[in-house]
N, C-alpha and C positions, 0 to 999 in steps of 0.2 A: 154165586151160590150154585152149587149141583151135588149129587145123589151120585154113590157108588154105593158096593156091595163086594161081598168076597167069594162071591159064588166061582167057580174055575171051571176053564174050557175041557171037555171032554176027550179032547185028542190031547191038546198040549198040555193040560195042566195049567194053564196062569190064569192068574184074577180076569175074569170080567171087568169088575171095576165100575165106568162111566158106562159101557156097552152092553148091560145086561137088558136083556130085553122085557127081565121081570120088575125093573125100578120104577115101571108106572104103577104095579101095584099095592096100595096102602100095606104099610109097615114092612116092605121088603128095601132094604138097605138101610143105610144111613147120609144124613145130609151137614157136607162140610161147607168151609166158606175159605176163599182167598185174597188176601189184600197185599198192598202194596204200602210198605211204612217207612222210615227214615230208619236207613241201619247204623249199627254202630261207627261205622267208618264213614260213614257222611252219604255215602250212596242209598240207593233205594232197595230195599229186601222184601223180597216177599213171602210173607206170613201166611201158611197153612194151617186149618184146625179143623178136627169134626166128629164125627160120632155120635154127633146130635138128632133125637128124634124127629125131630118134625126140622120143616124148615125155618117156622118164625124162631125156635130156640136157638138156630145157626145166623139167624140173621141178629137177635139179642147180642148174643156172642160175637158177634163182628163189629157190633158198633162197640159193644166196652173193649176193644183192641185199639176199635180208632180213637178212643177216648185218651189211651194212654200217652205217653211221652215214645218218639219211635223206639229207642232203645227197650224200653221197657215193655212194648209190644214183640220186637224184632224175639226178646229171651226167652217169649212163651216156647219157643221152639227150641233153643239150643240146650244143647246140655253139656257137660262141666268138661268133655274131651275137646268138643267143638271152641268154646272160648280159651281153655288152657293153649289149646294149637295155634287160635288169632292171636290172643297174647304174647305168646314166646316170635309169632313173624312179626310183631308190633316191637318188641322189647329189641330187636336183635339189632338196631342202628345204634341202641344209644348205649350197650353195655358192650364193657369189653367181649372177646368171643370167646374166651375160654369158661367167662361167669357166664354166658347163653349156651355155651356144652355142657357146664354142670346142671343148668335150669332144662336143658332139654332131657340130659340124662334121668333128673329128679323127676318129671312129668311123664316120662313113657312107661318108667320100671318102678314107679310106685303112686303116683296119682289116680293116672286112666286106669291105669287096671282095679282101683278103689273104689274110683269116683267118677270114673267117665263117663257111665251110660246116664246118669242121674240128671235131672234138669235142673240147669241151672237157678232157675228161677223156685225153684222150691225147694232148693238145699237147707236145709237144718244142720243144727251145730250136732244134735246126734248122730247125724249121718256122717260127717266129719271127725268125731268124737268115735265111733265105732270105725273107720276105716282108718285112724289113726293108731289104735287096740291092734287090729291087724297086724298093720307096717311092723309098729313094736314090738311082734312075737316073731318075725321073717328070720331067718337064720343066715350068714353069710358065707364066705365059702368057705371058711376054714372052720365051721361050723356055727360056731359064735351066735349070739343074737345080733341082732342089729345094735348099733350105738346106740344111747342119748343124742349124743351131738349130731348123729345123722339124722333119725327122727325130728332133731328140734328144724335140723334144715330144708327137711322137707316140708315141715307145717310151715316155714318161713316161706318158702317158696309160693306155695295157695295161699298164705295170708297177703304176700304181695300180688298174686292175680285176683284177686276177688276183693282187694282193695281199690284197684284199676277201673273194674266192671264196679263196683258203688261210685266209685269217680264219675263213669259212664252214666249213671241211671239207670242199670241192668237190674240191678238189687238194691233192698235197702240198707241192710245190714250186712255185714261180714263173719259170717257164722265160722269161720277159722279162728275167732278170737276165744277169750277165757276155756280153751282145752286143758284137759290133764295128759300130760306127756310126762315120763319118765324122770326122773332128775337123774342126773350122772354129771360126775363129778371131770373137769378137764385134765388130760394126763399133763402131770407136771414133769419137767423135766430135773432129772436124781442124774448125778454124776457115777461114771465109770471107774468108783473106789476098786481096790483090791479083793470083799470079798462078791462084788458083784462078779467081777469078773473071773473070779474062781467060781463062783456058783455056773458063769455062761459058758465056759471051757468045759465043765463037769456034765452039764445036762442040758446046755444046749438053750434053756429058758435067759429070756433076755425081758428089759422094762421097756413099756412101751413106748416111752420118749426119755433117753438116756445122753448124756456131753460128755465129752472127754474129759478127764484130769487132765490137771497143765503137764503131766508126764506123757499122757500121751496124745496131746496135740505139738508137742514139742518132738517126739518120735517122728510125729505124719512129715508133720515140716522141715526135717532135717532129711528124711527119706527122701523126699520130693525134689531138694533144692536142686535138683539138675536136671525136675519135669521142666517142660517147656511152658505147661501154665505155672509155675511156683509163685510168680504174680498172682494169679489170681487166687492160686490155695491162700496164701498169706492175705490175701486183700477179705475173704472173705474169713478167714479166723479171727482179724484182729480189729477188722469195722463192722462188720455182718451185714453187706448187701443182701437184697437178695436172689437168683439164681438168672431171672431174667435182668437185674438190674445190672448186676454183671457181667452177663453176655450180650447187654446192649450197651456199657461201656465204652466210650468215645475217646480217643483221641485232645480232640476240642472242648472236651468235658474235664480233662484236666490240666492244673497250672500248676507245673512241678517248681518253677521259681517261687511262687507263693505257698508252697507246699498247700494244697487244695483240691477240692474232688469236689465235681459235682455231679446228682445223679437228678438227670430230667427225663429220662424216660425208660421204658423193660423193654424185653422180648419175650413173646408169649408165641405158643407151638399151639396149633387147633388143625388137627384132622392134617398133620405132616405140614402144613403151612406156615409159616414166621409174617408176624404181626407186632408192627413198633407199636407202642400208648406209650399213654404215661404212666407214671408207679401207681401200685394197690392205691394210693388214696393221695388225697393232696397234702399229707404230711412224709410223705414218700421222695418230694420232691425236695432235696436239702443239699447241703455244700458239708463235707467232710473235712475238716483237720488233717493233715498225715503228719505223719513221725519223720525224722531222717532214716532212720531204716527204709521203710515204702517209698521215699523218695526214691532212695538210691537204689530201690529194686527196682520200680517204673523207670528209672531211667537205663539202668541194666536193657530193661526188656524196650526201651525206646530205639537204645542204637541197635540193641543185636536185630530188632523189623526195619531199621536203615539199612544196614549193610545186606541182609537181603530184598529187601525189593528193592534198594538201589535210588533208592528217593526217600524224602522226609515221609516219614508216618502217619496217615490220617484214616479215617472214619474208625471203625470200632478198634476195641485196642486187641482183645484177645483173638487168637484167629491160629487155624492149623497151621499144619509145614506150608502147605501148598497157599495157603491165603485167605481160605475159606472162613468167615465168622463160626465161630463156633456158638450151637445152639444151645437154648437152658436144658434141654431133656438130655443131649449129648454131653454133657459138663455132671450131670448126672449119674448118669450110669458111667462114666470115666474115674468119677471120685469113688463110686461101688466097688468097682474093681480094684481099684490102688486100695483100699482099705481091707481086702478079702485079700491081696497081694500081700501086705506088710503084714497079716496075721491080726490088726486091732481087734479089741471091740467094733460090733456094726453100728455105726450111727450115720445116719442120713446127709447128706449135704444144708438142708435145711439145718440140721441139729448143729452144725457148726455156727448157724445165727445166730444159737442160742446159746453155744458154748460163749461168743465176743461178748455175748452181754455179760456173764458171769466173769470172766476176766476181766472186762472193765470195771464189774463192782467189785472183785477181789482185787482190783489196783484201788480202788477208791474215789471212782469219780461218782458225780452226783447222779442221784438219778435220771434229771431232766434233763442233763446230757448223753447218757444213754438213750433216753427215749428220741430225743433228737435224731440219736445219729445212727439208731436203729430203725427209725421212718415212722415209729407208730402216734396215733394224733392224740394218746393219753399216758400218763404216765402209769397209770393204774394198769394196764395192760402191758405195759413192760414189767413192773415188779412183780403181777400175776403169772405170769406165763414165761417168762425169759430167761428171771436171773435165778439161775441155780446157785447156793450158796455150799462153797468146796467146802468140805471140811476141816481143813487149817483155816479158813479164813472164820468161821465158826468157833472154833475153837480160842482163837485169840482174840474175838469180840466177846465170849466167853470171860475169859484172862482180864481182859481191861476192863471189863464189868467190874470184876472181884475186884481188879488193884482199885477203883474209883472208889467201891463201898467201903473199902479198907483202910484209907486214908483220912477217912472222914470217922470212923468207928474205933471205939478202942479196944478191938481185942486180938488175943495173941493168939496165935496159931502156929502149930509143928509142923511144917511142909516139908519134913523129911521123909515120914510114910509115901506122902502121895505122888514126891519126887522118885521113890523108887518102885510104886507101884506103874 
């Protein structure tokens, strides 16, 4: 127990404090108390409190501290920037590092600055609920509000550290839960028909998640066929890896006699450094089919890396002149340029994932072979998000509709009109 006060020095200016000479007399300062309690990480923390009148109210106040469970004493003091920051150095062994760069980026540039001075221990869902309000009015940089889908990922974010800290005994509840957040709808991916792409030649406005027609992935790839990655442009049009699963591509990951592929692990880029894991999820990890075409391409692209380096082929497959693996950010902005080259529509290298899906449903495979062989662990997320359905392919699910009713109905119809409309 001991008594300070905020009286300041005369010359310097700083607190007194414990040293004032007037703390012997009744009602000048106030009286705190310090202990020592079991802190969250197992060590010992010690716990400051005060501002208490007298001393027996600092001494009350320190035994209901030691009363507590230590975590739940240690929180009297912390506040929501102090655990957000233990959390993200706690989280960083067990998540890959590019999801603890987004987890860091979400906590510095819109948590703390909401919610960091606030203690944690008496966080309210309106206090969350109001710095959520905020976020979702923030503009971006091209002026824009902020998304749905970012907002929802930063509430995700505090919903999963303050799930952590109730794990701990910090808190009792999770006041991140039942918020009103934004609804916004996910952008679907619309193909690069004719008049889209007359409208993006004209004025420049483009969809925010757009795939090629089979016209013009069939242009990219016929462009290409004498890049030195045409492998990998074809590999990733016509199975839909994705960027890091491709640029960590082995060698010994594929069995071109068994026409086979198998994809066991990415490359992920964080802060200019390359980091092997395994895929986004453990449905990521799968064995691919190939065609005889991709055969005969991989094997194209097997002897032509014998005859240079002069020995059989092994560890990654894709790799510069000089030998270097090529990285997912570099295979990126490579594919930016060839497509700002050849004049297309802009569509992202991801958006080629998305275009294999839709070519595989416009050949007709089933779903759950698409999802398979796209890596996602539902299938409801491949036919949500993936498959863009072309417009001939549409059109003639259309046509068989009619011929099926038709056949079974008896009436007669003039299909002359609508043959020459």
């Amino acid at each position: 127990m001991y008594k300070r006060c905020g009286c300041r020095d005369g010359v310097t200016g700083r607190q007194l404090g414990v040293r004032c000479a007037r703390l012997a007399e009744a009602g000048h300062g106030r009286w705190y108390f310090a202990v020592q309690v079991p802190g969250v990480d197992g060590r010992r923390a010690r716990v400051r409190q005060g501002g208490y009148a007298t001393r027996a109210d600092a001494e009350r106040a320190c035994w209901q501290v030691q009363d507590l469970p230590g975590p739940q004493a240690q929180v009297r003091t912390w506040t929501v920037r102090r655990w957000l920051e233990f959390w993200l150095s706690e989280v960083q062994g067990r998540l890959r590092p590019s999801t603890v760069r987004s987890y860091r980026t979400i906590v510095y540039q819109h948590l703390i600055p909401q919610l960091g001075r606030e203690r944690l221990s008496k966080l309210r869902t309106v206090q969350v609920q109001r710095a959520m309000d905020a976020i979702s009015r923030q503009r971006v940089r091209d002026g824009r509000l902020i998304s749905p889908g970012t907002v929802n990922r930063i509430r995700a974010v505090l919903r999963s550290s303050l799930n952590e800290a109730r794990r701990r005994g910090m808190i009792g509840h999770n006041p991140a839960w039942r918020l009103r957040l934004p609804n916004g709808a996910r952008p679907h991916a619309v193909v690069w028909d004719d008049h889209r792409e007359q409208v993006w030649r004209e004025t420049g406005l483009r969809p925010a998640v757009a795939v090629w027609d089979l016209k013009h992935l069939a242009r990219f790839l016929e462009a290409v066929r004498d890049d030195p990655l045409f492998a990998l442009w074809w590999l990733v049009a016509l199975r839909g890896p994705r960027r890091g699963e491709i640029a960590g591509l082995r060698w010994e990951d594929i069995d071109l006699a068994a026409a086979e592929l198998s994809i066991k692990e990415q490359v992920i880029v964080v802060g200019g450094k390359e980091y092997l894991g395994p895929p986004k999820s453990p449905a990521g990890v799968r064995t691919l089919a190939l065609d005889e075409a991709t055969v005969a391409i991989l094997w194209e692209l097997w002897r032509a890396q014998g005859q240079l380096l002069g020995r059989v082929p092994s560890g990654r497959v894709f790799r510069h002149r000089d030998g270097r693996p090529v990285r997912p950010d570099w295979v990126t902005r490579r594919f930016a340029a060839l497509v700002k080259l050849l004049g297309l529509p802009p569509v992202r290298l991801h958006d080629l994932r998305h275009g294999a899906a839709s070519v595989a449903a416009a050949a007709g495979v089933d779903l759950k072979v698409i999802q398979h062989d796209i890596g996602h662990s539902s299938a409801v997320t491949t036919a949500d998000t993936y498959v863009s359905v072309f417009r001939q392919v549409a059109a003639a699910a259309a046509r068989a509709s009619a011929e099926l009713l038709l056949s079974h109905a008896r009436i007669r119809l003039s299909l002359e009109g609508a043959a020459q409309a």
